[in-house]
TORVEX-478805 format. One record per residue (C-alpha): x, y, z; residue number from 0; chain. Coordinates in steps of 0.1 Angstrom, whole numbers, padded with zeros to 4 digits. Each point is the difference from the previous one (the first is absolute). Layout:
<atoms>
{{X, Y, Z}, NUM, "A"} ...
</atoms>
This chain:
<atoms>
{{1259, 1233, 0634}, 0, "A"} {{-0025, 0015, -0024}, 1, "A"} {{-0027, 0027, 0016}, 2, "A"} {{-0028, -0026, -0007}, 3, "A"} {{0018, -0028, 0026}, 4, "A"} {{0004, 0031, 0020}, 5, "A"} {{-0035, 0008, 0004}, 6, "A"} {{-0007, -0035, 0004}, 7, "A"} {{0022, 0001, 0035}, 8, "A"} {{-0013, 0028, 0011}, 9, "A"} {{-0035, -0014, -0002}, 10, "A"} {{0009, -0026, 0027}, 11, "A"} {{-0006, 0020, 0030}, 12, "A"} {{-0036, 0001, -0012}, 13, "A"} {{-0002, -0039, 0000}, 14, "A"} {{-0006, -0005, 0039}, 15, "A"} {{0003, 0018, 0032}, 16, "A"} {{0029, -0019, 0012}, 17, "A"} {{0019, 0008, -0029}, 18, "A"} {{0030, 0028, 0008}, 19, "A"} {{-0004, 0033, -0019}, 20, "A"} {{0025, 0002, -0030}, 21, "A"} {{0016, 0036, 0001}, 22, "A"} {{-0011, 0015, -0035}, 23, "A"} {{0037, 0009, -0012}, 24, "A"} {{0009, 0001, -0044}, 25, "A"} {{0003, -0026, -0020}, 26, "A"} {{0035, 0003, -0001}, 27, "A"} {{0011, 0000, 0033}, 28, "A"} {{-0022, -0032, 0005}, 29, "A"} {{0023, -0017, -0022}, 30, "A"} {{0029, 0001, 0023}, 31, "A"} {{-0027, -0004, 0029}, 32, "A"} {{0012, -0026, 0026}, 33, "A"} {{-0035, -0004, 0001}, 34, "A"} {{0005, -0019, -0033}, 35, "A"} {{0026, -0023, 0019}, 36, "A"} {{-0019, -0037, -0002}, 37, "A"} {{0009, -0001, 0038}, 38, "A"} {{-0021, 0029, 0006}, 39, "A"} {{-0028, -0006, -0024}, 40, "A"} {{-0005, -0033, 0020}, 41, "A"} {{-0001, 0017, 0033}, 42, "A"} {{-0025, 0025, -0015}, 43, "A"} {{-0022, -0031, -0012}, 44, "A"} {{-0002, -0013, 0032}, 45, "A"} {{-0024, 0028, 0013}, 46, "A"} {{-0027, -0013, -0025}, 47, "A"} {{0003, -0038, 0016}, 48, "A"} {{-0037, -0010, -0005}, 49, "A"} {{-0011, 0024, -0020}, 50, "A"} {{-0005, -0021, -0030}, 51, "A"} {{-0014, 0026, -0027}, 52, "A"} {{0029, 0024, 0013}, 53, "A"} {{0031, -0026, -0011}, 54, "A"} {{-0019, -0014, -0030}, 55, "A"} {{-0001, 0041, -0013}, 56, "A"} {{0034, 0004, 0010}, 57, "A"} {{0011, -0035, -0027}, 58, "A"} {{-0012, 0023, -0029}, 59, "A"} {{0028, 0020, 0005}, 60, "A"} {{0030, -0009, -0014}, 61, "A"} {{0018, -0034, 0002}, 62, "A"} {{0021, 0011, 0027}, 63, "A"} {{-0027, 0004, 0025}, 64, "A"} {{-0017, -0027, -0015}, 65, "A"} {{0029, -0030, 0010}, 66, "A"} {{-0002, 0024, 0038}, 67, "A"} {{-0042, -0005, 0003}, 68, "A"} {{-0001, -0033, -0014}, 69, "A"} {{0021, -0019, 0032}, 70, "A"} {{-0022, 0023, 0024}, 71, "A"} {{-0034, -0009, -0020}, 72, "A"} {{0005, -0037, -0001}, 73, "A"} {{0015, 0001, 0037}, 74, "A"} {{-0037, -0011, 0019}, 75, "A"} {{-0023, 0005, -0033}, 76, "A"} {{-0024, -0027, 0019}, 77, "A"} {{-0003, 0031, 0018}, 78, "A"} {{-0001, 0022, -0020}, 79, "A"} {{-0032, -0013, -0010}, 80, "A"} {{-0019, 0004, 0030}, 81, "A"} {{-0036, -0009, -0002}, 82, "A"} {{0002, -0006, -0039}, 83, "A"} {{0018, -0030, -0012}, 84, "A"} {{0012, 0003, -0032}, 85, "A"} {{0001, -0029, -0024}, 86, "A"} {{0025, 0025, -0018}, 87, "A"} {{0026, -0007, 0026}, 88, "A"} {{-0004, -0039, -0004}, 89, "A"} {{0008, 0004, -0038}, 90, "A"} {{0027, 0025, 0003}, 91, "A"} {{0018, -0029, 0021}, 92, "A"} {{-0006, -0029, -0022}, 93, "A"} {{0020, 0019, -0027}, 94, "A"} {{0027, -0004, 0020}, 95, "A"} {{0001, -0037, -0005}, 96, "A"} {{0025, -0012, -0027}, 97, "A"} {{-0010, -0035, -0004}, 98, "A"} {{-0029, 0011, -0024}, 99, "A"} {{-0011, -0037, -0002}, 100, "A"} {{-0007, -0002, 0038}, 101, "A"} {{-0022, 0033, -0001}, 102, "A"} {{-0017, -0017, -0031}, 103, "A"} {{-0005, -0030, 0018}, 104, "A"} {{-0017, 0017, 0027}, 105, "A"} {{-0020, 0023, -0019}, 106, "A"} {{-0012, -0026, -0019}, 107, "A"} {{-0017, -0026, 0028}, 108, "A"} {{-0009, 0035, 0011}, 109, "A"} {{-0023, 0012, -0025}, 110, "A"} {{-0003, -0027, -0025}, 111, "A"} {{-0022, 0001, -0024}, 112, "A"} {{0009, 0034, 0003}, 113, "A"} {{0029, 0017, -0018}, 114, "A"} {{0019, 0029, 0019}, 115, "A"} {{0030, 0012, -0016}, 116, "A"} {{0033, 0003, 0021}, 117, "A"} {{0013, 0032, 0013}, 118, "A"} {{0026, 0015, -0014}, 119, "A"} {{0039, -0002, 0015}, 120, "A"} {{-0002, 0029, 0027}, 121, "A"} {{0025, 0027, -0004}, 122, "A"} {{0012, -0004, 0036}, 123, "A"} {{0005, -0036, 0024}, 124, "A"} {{-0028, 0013, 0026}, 125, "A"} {{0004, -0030, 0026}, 126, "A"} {{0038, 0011, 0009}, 127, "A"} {{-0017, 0036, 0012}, 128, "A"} {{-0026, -0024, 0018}, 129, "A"} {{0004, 0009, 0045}, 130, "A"} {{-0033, 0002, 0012}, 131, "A"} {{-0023, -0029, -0004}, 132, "A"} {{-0038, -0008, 0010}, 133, "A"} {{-0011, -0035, -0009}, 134, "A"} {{-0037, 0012, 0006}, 135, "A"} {{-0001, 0027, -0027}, 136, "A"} {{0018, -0020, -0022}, 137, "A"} {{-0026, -0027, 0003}, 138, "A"} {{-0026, 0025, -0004}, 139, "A"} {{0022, 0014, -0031}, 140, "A"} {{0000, -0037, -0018}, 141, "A"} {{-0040, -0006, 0006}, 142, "A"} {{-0006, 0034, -0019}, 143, "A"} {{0024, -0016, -0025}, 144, "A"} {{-0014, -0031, -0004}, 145, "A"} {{-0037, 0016, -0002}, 146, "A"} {{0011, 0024, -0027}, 147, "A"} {{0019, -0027, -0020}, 148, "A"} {{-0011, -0033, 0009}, 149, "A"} {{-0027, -0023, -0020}, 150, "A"} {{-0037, -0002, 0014}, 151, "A"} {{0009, -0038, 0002}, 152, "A"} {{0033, 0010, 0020}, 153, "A"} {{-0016, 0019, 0022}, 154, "A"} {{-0029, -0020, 0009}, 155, "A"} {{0020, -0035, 0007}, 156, "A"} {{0034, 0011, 0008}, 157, "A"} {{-0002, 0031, 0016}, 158, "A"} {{0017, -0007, 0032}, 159, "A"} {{0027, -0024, -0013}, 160, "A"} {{0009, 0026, -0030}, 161, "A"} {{0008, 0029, 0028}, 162, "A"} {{0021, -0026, 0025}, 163, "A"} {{0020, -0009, -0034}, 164, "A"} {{0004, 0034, -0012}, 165, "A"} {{0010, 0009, 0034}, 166, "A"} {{0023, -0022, 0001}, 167, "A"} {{0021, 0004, -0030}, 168, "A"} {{-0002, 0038, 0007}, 169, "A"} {{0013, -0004, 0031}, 170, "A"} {{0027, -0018, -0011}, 171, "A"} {{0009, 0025, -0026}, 172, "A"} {{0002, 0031, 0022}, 173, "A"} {{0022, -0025, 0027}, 174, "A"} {{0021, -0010, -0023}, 175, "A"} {{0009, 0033, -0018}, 176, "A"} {{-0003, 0026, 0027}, 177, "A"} {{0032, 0003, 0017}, 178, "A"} {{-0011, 0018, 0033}, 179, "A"} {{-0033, -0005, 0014}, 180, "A"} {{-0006, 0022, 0033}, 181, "A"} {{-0036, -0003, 0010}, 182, "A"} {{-0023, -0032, -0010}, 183, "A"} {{-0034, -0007, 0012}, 184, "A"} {{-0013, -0037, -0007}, 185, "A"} {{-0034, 0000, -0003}, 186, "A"} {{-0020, -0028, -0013}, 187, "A"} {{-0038, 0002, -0010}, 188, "A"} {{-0004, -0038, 0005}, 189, "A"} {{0013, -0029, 0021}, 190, "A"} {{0026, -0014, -0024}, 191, "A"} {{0034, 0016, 0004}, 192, "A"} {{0018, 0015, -0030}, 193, "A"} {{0036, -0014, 0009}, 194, "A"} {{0024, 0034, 0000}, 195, "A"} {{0034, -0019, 0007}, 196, "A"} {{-0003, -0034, -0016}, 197, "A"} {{0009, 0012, -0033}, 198, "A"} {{0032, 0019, 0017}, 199, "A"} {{0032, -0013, 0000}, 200, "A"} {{0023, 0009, 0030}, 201, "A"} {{0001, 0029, 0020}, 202, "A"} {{0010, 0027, -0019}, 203, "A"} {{-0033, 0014, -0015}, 204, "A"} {{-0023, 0025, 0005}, 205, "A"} {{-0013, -0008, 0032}, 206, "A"} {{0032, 0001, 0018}, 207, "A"} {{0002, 0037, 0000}, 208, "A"} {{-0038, 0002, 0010}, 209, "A"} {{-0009, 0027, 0029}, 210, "A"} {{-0036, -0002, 0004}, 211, "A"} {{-0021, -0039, -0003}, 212, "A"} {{-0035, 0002, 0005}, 213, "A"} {{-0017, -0035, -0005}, 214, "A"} {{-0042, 0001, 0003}, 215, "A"} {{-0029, -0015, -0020}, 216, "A"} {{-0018, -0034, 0002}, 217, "A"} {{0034, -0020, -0001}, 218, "A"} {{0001, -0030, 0019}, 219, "A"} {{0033, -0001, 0009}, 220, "A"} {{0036, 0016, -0017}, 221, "A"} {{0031, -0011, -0003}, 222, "A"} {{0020, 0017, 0025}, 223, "A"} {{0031, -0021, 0000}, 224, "A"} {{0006, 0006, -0035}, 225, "A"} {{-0008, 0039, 0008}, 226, "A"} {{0025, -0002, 0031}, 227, "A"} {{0025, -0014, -0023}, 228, "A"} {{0001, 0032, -0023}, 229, "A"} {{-0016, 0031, 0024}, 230, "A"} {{0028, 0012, 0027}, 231, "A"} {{-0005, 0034, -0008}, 232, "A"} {{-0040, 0004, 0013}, 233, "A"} {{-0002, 0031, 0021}, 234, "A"} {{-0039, -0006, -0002}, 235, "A"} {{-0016, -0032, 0004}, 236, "A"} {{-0041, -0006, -0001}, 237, "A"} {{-0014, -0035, -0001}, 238, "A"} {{-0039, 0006, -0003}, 239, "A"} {{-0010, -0039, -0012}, 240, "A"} {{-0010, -0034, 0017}, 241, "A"} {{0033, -0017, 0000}, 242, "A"} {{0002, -0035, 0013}, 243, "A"} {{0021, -0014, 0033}, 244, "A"} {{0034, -0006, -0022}, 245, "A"} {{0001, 0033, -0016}, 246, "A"} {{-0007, 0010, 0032}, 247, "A"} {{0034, -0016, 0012}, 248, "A"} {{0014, 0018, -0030}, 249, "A"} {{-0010, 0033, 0011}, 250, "A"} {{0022, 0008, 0026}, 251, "A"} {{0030, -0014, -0023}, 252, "A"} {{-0006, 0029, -0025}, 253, "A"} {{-0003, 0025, 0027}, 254, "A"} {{0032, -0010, 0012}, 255, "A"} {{0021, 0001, -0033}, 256, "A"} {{-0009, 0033, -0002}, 257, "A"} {{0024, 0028, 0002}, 258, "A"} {{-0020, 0030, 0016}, 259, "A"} {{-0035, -0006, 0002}, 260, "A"} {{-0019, 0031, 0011}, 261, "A"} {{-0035, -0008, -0003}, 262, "A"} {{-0022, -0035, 0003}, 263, "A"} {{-0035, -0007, -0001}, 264, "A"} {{-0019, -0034, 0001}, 265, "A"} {{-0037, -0005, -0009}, 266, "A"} {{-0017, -0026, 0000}, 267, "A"} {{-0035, -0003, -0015}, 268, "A"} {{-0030, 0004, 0016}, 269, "A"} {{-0014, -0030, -0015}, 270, "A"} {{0022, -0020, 0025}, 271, "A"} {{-0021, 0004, 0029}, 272, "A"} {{0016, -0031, 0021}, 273, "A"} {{0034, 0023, -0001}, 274, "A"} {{0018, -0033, -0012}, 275, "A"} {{0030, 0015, -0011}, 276, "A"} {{0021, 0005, 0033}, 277, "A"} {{0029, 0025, 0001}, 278, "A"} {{0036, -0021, 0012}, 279, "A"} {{0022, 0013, 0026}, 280, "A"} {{0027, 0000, -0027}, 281, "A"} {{-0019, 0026, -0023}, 282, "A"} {{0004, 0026, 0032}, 283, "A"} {{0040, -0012, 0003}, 284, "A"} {{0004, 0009, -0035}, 285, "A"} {{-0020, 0033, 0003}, 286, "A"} {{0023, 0009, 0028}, 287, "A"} {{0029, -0001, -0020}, 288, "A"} {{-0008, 0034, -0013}, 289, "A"} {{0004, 0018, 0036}, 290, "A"} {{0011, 0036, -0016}, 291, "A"} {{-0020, 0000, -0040}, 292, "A"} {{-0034, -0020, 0015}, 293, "A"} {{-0027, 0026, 0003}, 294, "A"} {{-0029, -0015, -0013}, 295, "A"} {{-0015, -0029, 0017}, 296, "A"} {{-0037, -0008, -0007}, 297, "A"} {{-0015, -0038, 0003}, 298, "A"} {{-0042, 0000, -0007}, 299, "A"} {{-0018, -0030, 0002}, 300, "A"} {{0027, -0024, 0013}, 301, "A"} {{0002, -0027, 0028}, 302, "A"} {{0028, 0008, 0026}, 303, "A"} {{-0010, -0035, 0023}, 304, "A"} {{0034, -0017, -0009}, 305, "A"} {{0021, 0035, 0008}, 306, "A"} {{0005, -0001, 0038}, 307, "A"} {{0009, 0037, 0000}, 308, "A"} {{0006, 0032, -0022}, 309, "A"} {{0034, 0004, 0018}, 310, "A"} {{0019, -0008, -0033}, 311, "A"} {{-0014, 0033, -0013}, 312, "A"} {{0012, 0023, 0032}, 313, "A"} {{0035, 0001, -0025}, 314, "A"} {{-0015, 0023, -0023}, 315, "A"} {{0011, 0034, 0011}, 316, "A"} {{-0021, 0021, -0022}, 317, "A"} {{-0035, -0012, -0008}, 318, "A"} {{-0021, 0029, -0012}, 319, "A"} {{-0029, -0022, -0012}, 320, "A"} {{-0016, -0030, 0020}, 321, "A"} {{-0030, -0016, -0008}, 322, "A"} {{-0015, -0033, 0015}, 323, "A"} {{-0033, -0002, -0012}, 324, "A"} {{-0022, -0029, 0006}, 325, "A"} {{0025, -0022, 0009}, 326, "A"} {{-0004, -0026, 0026}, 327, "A"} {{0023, -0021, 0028}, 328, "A"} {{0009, 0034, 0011}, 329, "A"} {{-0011, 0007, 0035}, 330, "A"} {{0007, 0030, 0022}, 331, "A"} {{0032, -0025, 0013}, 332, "A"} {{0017, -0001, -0037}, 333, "A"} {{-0006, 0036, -0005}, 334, "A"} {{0021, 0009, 0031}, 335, "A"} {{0030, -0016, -0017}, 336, "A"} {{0001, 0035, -0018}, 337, "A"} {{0002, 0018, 0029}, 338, "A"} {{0037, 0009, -0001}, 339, "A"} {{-0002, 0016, -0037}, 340, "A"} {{0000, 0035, 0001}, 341, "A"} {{-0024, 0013, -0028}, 342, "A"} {{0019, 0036, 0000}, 343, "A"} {{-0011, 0001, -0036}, 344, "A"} {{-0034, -0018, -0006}, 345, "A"} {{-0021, 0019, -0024}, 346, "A"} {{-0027, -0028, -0002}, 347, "A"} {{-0019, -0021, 0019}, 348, "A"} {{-0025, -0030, -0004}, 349, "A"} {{-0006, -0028, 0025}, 350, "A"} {{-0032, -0021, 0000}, 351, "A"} {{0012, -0034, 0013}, 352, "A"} {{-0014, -0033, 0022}, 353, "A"} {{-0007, -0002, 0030}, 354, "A"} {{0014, 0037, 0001}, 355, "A"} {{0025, 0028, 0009}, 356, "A"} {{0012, 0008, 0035}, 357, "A"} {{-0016, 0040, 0001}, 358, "A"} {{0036, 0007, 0017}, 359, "A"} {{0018, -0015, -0028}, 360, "A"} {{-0022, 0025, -0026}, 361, "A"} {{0009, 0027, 0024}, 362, "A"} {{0035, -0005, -0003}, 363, "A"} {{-0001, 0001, -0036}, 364, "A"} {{-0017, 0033, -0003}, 365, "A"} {{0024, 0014, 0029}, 366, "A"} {{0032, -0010, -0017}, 367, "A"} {{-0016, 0015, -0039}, 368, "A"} {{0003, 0034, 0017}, 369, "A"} {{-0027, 0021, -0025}, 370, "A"} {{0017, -0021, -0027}, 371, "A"} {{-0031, -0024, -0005}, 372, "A"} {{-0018, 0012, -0031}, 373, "A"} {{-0025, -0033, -0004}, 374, "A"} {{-0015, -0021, 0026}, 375, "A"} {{-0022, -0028, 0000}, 376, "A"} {{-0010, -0019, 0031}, 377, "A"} {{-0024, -0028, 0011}, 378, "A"} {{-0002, -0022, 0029}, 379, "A"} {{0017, 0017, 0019}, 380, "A"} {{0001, -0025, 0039}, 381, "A"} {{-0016, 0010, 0027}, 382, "A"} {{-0025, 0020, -0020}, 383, "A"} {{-0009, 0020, 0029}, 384, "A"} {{0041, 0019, -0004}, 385, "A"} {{-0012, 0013, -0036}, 386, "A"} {{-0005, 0035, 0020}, 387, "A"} {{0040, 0003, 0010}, 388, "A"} {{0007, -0010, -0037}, 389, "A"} {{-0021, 0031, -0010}, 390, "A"} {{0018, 0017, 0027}, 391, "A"} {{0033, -0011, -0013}, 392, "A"} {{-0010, 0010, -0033}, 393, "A"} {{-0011, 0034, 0010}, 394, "A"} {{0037, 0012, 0007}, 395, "A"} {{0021, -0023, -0026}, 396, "A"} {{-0021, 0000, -0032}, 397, "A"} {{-0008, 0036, -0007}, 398, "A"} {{0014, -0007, -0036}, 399, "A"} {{-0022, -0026, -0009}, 400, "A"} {{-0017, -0001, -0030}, 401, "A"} {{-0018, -0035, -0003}, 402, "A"} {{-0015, -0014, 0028}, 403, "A"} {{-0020, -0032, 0003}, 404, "A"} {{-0017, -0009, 0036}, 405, "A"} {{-0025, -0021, 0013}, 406, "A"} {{-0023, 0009, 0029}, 407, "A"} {{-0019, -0018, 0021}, 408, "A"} {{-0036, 0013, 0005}, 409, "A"} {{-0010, 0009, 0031}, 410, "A"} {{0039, 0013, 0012}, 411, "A"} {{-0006, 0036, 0011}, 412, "A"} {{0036, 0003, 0011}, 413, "A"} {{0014, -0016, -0034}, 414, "A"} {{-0027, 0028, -0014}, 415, "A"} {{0014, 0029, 0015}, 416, "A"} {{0035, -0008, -0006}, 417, "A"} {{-0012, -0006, -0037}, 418, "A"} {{-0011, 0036, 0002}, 419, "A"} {{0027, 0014, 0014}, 420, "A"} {{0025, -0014, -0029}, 421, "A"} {{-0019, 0010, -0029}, 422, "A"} {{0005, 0035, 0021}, 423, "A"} {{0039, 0004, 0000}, 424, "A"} {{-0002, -0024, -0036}, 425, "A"} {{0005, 0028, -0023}, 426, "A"} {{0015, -0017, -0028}, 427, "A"} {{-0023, -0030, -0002}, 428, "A"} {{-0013, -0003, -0034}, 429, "A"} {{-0013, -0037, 0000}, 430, "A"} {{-0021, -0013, 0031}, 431, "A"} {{-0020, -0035, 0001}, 432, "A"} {{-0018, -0009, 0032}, 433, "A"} {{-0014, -0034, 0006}, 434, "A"} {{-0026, -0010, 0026}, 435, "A"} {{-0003, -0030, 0020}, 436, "A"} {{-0024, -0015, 0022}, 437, "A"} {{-0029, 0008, -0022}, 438, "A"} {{-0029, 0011, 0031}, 439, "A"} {{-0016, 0029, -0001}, 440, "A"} {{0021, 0031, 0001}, 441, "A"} {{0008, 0018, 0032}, 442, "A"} {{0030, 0023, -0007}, 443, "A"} {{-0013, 0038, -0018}, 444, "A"} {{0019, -0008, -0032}, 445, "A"} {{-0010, 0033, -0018}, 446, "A"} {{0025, 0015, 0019}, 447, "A"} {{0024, -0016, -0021}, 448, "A"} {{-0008, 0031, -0023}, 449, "A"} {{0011, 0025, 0022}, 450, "A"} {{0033, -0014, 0002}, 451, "A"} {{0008, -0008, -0036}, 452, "A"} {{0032, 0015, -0013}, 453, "A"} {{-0008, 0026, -0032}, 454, "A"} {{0022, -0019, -0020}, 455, "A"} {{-0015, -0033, 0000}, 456, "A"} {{-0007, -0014, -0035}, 457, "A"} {{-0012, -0033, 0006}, 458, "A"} {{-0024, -0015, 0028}, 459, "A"} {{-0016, -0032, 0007}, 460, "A"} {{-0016, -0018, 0028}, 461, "A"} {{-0005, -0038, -0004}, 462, "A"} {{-0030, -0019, 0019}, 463, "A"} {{-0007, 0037, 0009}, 464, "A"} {{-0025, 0002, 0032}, 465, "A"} {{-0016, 0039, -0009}, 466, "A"} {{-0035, -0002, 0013}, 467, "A"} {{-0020, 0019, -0028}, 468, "A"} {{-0006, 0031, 0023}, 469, "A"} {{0041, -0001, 0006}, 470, "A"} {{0012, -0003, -0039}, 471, "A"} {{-0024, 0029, -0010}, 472, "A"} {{0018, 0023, 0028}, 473, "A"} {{0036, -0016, -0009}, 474, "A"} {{-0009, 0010, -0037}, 475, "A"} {{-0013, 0033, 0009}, 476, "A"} {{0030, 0011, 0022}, 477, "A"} {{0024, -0015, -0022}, 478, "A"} {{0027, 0028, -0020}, 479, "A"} {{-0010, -0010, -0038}, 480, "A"} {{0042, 0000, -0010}, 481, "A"} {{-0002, -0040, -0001}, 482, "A"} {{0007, -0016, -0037}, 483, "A"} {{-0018, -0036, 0014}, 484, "A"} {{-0023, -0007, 0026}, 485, "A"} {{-0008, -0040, 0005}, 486, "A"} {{-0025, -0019, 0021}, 487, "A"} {{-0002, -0038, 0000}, 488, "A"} {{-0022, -0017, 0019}, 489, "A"} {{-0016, -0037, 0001}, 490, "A"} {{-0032, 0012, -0011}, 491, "A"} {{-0014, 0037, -0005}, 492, "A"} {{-0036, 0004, 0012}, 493, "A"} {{-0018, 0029, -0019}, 494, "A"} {{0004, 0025, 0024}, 495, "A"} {{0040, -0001, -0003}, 496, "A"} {{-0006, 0002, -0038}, 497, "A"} {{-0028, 0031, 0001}, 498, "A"} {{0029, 0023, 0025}, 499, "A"} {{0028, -0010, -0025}, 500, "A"} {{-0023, 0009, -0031}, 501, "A"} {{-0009, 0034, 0021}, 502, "A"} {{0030, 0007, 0004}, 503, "A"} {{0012, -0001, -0036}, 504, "A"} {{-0028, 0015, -0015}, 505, "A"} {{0010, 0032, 0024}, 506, "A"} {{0038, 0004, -0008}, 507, "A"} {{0006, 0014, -0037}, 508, "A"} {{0038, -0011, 0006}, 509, "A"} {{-0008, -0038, -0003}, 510, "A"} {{-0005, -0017, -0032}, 511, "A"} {{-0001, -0037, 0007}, 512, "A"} {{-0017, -0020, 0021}, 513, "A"} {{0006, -0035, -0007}, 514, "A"} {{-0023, -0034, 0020}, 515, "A"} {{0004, -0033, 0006}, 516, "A"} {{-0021, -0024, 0028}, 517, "A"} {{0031, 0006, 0023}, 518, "A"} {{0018, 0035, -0013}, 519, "A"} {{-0007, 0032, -0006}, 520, "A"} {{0026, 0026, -0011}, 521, "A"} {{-0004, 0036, -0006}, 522, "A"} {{0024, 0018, -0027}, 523, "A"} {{0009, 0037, 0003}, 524, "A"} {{0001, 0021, -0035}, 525, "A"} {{0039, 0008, 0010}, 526, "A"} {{0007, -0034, -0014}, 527, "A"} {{-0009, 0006, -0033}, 528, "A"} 
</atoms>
């Protein structure tokens, strides 16, 4: 290796801080290096993962390292590109498409009257490195495409038809020529679905070997037979779309060819305020079928009225993450049917649920977690007058908490003091949100809340918060300034809320941003700069 490739290595510790330090050693002795080993470059390479400015520095090396960097470039490069999509990316790809006449053919409904010339043969066949994929920045990727390439005419007539088209035949190419496709998150900016199997034939493609499926966006429905037919390998599944009654009956199907699911989550949209998509006794069979990998269970948003209980899930040995938010047709009597699980290692928390939770049931949830739980979220909790033994509760088993979400009911001294009492032993919290109900006139001295405030809480809110103006100005004032956010929202702000908060502000050098709306107000500290 000559000294100039030599220095060239030993720059690469300078490229990013996760890259290892190269011991400075001569130009010979690097020769016979097994640090030169491919094997070993590779593993080296893999610290900079992400750090897109690092690998592209590291390609101007030599061809060697350039055939290592490329795979682990083009691996997520959807990624890659963060914030910024890159028409770049979109052109780099189509120059992997041999039949010349179909990229013509495309380019030219494209941009006509326009003239674009085609992009050279690429030097390597990116779509085979191709792992990672995110339908949303691609989308976003092809719109910057078609804006910088596209006719006026184009643009202004056939805008939306152009991208599903584009997307489309893209689709199909990185499908069809990437061999092993590990993550892939569907995303689709309008209602029409882009089909992702119909141009597949059998079962040995990409998505077979698929770990990670994340379908959300405005589509109506997806095809989750034909998905069920090629995914058993999902060890993370997230359905985040309206989906209609037989895809629905689908669902539980492609749960249950799965091989070791760890982790599901299904949303539903909040547009669907009838809850008309109801969850089937079968989906919770096949969820059970996963007794020893299942850990993360999490429904938002979904009707539970045709489940008779939650029984099928007391199979799962080892659920560190719960949520049932917003569900409803699941009463304190369905939420028993989880009694018998023993949440020995539950690190989060969230139920919000109709008519409500049992407090015993929540209870034994935070009993079992041991000073495991690091989030928890609750709401209606049943009766609401037992919210003061949850804090109890809470008090001795979630010392190690670090998000916590609770609602209090105004007027509940007891509930109060317990409050207080947690936040005292809650050294760890970072994130709290408290949220008022019964909206009367305060009783309960909430500017004692300050007193008890761990130091290293970084973010704060209160929703519908019930501060008389005399009571926020001596929360503020008694408050340790070591917050990053501080959030009130409230149905309407009379001027005497606004003129303490503006106070307040104007007085602390260590905030920089005050930020208003009719119903929020949230105070920035400088440490988030």
């Amino acid at each position: 290796m000559n000294q100039q490739v030599y220095q060239q290595m030993q720059l690469v510790g300078q490229f990013s801080s996760n890259m290892m330090i190269i011991e400075e050693v001569s130009s010979t002795e690097m020769i016979n290096s097994p640090l030169m080993i491919p094997e070993c470059l590779a593993r080296i390479f893999e610290y900079l993962r992400g750090e897109r400015s690092s690998l592209h520095s590291c390609l101007l090396v030599n061809r060697s390292w350039c055939r290592i960097v490329v795979p682990i470039l083009w691996r997520e490069p959807f990624k890659l590109l963060k914030d910024k999509a890159d028409a770049s990316l979109l052109r780099t790809y189509f120059s992997c498409i041999e039949d010349q006449d179909q990229l013509q053919s495309m380019q030219d409904w494209m941009t006509y009257p326009r003239e674009v010339p085609l992009p050279q043969r690429a030097t390597f066949d990116y779509p085979i490195f191709l792992r990672h994929l995110c339908c949303k920045t691609m989308f976003e990727t092809i719109e910057n495409w078609l804006l910088a390439t596209a006719s006026a005419d184009v643009q202004k007539h056939y805008r939306d038809i152009c991208v599903q088209l584009i997307a489309s035949s893209f689709l199909q190419l990185l499908m069809n020529r990437c061999p092993i496709l590990e993550t892939l998150i569907l995303w689709s900016g309008v209602s029409n679905n882009i089909p992702i199997t119909g141009s597949l034939s059998g079962t040995n493609t990409c998505l077979s070997r698929i770990v990670s499926l994340q379908v959300e966006g405005n589509y109506h429905d997806i095809d989750l037979w034909s998905i069920s037919q090629r995914c058993h390998s999902l060890k993370q599944l997230t359905i985040d779309v309206e989906i209609s009654v037989n895809s629905m009956n689908m669902l539980h199907n492609l749960v249950y060819v799965q091989r070791e699911l760890e982790h599901f989550r299904l949303v539903f949209r909040p547009e669907d305020k009838v809850f008309t998509n109801k969850v089937q006794p079968e989906l919770l069979t096949a969820l059970a079928n996963f007794p020893n990998h299942l850990n993360t269970i999490e429904f938002n948003r979904c009707n539970f009225i045709d489940c008779p209980s939650l029984e099928a899930l007391s199979e799962c040995k080892n659920i560190r993450h719960l949520v049932l938010w917003k569900c409803v047709g699941l009463g304190p009597g369905k939420m028993y049917s989880l009694y018998k699980v023993n949440f020995g290692q539950l690190q989060r928390l969230e139920i919000y649920v109709h008519p409500g939770v049992a407090a015993d049931m929540v209870i034994k949830m935070i009993r079992d977690s041991n000073n495991q739980l690091q989030s928890l979220r609750l709401a209606g909790i049943t009766p609401q007058s037992e919210l003061p033994s949850v804090l109890s509760v809470m008090t001795r088993h979630c010392q190690n908490l670090t998000d916590c979400r609770l609602v209090l009911k105004d007027g509940d001294n007891n509930a109060f003091n317990a409050l207080l009492t947690f936040l005292g032993v809650s050294l760890k919290l970072e994130i709290l949100y408290i949220t008022f109900t019964d909206r009367v006139h305060p009783i309960c001295n909430y500017e004692d809340i300050a007193k008890h405030l761990p130091t290293g809480l970084r973010e704060l809110v209160f929703r519908d918060f019930l501060f008389s103006p005399a009571s926020l100005a001596n929360f503020l004032e008694n408050m340790a300034p070591t917050y990053h956010s501080l959030s009130f929202s409230k149905r309407h702000f009379d001027q005497q809320h606004i003129d303490v908060i503006f106070r307040y502000v104007k007085n602390r050098s260590n905030l920089f941003r005050l930020m208003r709306h009719p119903r929020y107000m949230s105070i920035k500290a400088r440490s988030e700069l």
